[in-house]
N, CA and C of each residue as an Amber inpcrd file, in Angstrom:
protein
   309
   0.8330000  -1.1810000   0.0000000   0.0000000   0.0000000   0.0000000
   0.8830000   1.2530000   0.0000000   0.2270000   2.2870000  -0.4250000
   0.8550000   3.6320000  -0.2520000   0.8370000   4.1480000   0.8650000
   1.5210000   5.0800000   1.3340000   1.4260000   6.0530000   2.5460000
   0.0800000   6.5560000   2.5630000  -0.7160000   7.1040000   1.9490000
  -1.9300000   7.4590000   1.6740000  -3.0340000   6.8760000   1.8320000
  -2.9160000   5.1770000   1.1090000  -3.6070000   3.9920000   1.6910000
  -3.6060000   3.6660000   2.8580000  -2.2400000   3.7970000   3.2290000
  -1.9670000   2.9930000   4.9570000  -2.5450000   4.1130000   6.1350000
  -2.4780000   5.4720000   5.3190000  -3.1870000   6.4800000   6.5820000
  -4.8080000   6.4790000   6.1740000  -5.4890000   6.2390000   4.9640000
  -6.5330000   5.9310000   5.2490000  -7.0640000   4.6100000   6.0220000
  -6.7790000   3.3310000   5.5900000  -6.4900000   2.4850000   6.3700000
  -6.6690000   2.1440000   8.0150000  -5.7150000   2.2930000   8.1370000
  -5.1060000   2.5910000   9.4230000  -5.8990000   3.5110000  10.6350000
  -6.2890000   4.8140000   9.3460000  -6.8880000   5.9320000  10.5470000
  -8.1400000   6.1810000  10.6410000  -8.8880000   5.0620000   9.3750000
 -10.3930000   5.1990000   9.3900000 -10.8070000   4.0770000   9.0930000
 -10.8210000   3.5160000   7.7730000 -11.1000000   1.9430000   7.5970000
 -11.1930000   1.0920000   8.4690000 -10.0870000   0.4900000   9.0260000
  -9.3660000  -0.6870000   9.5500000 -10.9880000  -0.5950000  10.5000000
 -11.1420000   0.0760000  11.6240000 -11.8440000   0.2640000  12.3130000
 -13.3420000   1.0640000  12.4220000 -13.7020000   1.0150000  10.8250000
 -15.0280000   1.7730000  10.5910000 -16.2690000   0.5300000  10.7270000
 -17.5180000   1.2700000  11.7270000 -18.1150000   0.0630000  11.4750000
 -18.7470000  -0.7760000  10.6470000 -19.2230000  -0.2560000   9.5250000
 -19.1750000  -1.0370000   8.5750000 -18.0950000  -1.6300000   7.4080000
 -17.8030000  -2.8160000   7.5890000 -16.9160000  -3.2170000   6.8320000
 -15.8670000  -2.9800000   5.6430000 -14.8050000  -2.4920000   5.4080000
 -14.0560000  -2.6790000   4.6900000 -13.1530000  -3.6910000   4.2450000
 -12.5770000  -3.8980000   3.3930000 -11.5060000  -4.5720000   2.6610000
 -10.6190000  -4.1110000   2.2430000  -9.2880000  -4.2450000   2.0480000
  -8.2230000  -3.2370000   1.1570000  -8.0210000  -4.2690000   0.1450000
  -7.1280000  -3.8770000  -0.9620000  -6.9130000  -5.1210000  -1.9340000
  -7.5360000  -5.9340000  -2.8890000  -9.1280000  -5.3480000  -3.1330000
  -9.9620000  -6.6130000  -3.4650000 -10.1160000  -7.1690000  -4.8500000
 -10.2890000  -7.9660000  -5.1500000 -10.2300000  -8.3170000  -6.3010000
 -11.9000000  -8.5420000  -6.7330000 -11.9730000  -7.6060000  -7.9410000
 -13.2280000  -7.6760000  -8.2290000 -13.0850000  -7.9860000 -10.0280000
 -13.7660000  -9.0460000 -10.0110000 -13.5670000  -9.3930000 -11.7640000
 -12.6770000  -9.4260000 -12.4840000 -11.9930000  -8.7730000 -13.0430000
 -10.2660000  -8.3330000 -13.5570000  -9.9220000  -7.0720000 -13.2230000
 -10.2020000  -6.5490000 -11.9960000  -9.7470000  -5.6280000 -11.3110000
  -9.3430000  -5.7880000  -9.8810000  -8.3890000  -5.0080000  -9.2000000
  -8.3590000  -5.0880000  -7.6620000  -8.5680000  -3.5210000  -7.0580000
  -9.4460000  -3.6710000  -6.5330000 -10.1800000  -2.3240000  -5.5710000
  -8.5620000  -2.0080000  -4.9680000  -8.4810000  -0.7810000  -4.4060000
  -8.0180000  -0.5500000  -3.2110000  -8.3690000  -0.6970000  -1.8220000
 -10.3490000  -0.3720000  -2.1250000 -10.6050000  -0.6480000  -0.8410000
 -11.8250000  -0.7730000  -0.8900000 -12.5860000  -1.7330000  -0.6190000
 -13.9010000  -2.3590000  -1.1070000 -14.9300000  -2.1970000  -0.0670000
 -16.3090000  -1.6940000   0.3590000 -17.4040000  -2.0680000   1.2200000
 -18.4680000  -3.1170000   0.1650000 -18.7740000  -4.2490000   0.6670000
 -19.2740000  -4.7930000   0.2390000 -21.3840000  -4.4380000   0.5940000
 -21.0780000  -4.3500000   1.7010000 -22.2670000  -3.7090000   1.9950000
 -23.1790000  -2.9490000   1.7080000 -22.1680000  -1.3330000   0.8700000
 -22.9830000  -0.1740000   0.4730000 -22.4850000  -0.3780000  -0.6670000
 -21.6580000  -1.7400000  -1.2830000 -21.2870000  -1.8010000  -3.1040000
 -20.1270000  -0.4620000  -3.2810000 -19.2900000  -0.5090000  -2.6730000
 -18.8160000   1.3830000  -2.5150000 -17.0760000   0.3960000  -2.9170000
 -16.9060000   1.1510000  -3.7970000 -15.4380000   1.1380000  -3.9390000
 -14.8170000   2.4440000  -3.6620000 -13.2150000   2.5830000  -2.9260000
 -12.8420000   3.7440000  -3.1380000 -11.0370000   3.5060000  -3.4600000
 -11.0130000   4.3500000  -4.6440000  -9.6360000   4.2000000  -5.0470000
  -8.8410000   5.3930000  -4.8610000  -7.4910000   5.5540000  -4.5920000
  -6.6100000   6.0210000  -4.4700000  -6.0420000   6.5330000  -5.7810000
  -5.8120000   8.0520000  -5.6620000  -5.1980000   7.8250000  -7.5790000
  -3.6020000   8.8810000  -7.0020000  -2.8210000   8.6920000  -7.4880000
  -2.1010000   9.8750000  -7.3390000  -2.0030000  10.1980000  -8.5670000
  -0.4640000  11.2090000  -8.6920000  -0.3400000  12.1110000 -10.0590000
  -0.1920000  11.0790000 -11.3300000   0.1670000   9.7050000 -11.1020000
   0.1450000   8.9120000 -12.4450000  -1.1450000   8.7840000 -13.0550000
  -2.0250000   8.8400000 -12.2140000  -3.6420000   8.9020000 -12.9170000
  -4.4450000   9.6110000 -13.7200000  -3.0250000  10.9920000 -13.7500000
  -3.8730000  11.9200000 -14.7560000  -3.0030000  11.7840000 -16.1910000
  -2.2580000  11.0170000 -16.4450000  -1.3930000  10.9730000 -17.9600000
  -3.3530000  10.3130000 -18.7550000  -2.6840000  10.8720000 -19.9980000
  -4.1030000  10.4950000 -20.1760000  -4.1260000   9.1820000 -20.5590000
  -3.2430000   7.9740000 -20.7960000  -3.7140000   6.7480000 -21.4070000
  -3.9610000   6.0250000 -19.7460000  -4.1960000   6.5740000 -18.4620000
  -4.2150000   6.4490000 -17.3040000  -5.6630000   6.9770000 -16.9980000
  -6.2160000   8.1560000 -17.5990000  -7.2720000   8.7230000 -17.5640000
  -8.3410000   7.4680000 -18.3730000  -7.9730000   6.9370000 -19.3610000
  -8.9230000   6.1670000 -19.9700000  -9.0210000   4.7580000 -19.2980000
  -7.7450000   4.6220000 -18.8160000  -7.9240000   3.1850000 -17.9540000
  -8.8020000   3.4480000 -16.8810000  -8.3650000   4.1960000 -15.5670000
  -9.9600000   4.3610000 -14.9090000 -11.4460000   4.5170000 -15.3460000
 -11.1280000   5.3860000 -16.4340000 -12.3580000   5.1110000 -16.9720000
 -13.4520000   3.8700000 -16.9730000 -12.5400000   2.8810000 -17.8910000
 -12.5990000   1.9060000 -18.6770000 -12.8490000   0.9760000 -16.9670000
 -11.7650000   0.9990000 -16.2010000 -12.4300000   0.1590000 -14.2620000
 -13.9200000   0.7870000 -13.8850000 -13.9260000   2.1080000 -14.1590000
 -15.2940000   3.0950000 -13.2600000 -15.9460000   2.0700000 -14.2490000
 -16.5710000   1.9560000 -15.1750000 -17.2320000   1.6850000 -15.8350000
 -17.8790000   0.1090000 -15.6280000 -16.6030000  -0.6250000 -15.8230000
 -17.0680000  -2.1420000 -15.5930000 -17.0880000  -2.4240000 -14.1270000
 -16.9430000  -1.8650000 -13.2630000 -17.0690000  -1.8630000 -11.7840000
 -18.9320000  -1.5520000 -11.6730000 -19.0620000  -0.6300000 -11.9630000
 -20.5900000   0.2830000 -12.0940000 -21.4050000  -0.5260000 -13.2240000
 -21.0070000  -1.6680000 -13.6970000 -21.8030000  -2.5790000 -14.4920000
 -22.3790000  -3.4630000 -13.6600000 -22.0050000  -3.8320000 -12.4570000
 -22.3150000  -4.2570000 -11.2110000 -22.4120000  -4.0300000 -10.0380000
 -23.3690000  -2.6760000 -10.0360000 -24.0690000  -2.3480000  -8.9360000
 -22.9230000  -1.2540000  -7.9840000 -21.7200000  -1.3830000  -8.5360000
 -20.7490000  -0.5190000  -7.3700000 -20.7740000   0.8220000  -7.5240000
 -20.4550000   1.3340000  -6.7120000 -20.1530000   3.0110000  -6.7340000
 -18.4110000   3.2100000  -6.6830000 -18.4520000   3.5200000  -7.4580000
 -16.6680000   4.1430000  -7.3090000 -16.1560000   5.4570000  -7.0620000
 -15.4870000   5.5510000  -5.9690000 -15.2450000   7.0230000  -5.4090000
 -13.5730000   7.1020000  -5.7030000 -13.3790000   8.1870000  -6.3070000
 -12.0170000   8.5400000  -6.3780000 -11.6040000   9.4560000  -5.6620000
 -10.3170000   9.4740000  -4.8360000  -9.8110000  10.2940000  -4.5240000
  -8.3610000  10.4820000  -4.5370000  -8.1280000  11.8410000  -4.4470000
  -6.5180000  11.7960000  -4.8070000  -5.5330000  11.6230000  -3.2390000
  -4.3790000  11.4550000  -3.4160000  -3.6130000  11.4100000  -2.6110000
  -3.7550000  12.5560000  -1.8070000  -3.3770000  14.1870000  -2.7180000
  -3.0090000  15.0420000  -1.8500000  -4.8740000  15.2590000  -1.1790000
  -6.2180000  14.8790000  -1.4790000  -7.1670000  14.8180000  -0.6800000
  -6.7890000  14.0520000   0.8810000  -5.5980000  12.7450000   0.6550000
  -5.7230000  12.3620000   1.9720000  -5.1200000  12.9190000   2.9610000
  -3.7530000  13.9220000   2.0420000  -2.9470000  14.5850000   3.1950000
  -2.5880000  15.6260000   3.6340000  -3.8890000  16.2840000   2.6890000
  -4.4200000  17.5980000   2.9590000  -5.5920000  18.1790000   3.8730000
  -6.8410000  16.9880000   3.3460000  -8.1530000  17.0870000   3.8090000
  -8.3990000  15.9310000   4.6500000  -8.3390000  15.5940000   5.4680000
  -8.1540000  13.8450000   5.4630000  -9.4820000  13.7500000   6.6010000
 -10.2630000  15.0680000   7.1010000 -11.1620000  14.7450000   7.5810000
 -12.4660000  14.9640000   6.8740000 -12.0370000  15.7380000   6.2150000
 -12.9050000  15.6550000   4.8310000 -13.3040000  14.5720000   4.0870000
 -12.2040000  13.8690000   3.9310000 -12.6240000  12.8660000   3.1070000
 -12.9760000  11.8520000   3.8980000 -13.3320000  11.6020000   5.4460000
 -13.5030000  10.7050000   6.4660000 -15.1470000  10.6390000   6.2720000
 -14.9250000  12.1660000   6.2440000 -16.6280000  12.7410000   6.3460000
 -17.2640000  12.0950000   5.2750000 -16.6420000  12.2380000   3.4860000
 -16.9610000  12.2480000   2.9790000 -17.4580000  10.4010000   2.6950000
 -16.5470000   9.4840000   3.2170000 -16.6530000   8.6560000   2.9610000
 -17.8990000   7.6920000   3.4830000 -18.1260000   8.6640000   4.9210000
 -18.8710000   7.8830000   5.9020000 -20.2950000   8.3270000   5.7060000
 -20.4040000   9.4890000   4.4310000 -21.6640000  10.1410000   4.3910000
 -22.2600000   9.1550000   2.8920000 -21.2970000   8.3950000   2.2260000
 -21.4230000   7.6170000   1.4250000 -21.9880000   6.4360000   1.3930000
 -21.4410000   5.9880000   2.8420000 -22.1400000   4.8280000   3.5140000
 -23.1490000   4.8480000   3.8460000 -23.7370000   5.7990000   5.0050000
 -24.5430000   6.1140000   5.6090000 -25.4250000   6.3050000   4.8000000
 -25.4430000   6.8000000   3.7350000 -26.9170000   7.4270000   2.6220000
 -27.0920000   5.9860000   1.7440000 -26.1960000   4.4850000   1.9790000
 -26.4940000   3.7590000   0.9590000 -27.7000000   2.6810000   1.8930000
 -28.9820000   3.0950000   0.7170000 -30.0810000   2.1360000   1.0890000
 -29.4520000   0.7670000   1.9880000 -28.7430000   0.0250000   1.2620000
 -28.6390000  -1.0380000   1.9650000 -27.8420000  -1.2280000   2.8490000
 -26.8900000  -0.5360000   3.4560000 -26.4710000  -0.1470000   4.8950000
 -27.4950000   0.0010000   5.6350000 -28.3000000   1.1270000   5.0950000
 -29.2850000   0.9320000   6.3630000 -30.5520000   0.5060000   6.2290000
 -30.5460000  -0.1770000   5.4500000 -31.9000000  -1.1460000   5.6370000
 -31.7980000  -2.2910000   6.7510000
């Protein structure tokens, strides 16, 4: 994992109550970090993600990920080590609003 991964991880995941995964392997892809629960993927991108034959590959994951029910949330690195409660917020407001969490 990245520094970025391991402080999301570590400082929110590992211990959020609804379930996470890091690593996951979904179809011919591997999540960074998977809720199976709210279908919520969230990936990590840093600055290699914006070359553009990098831009079309996420694409091309958002896409066949979201062919099956997932939500894919991107965020960048400097979001984790800039904003990092922001994006705590942001993540947990993701969960929280998904029907089947709280059904």
């Amino acid at each position: 994992m990245t520094k970025e991964e391991r402080k999301l991880w570590y400082e929110f995941l590992r211990n959020y109550p609804v379930k996470f995964t890091r690593q996951k392997v979904l179809g011919k892809y591997i999540a960074d970090f998977y809720c199976a629960k709210a279908n919520l993927v969230i990936e990590l991108d840093g600055s290699q993600h914006y070359a553009d034959s990098n831009v079309i590959s996420d694409k091309r994951r958002t896409e066949y990920l979201e062919q099956y029910g997932i939500t894919v949330i991107r965020l960048t690195n400097t979001d984790i080590l800039k904003r990092f409660e922001g994006v705590c917020t942001f993540i947990d407001e993701m969960v929280k609003n998904n029907p089947s969490v709280t059904s």
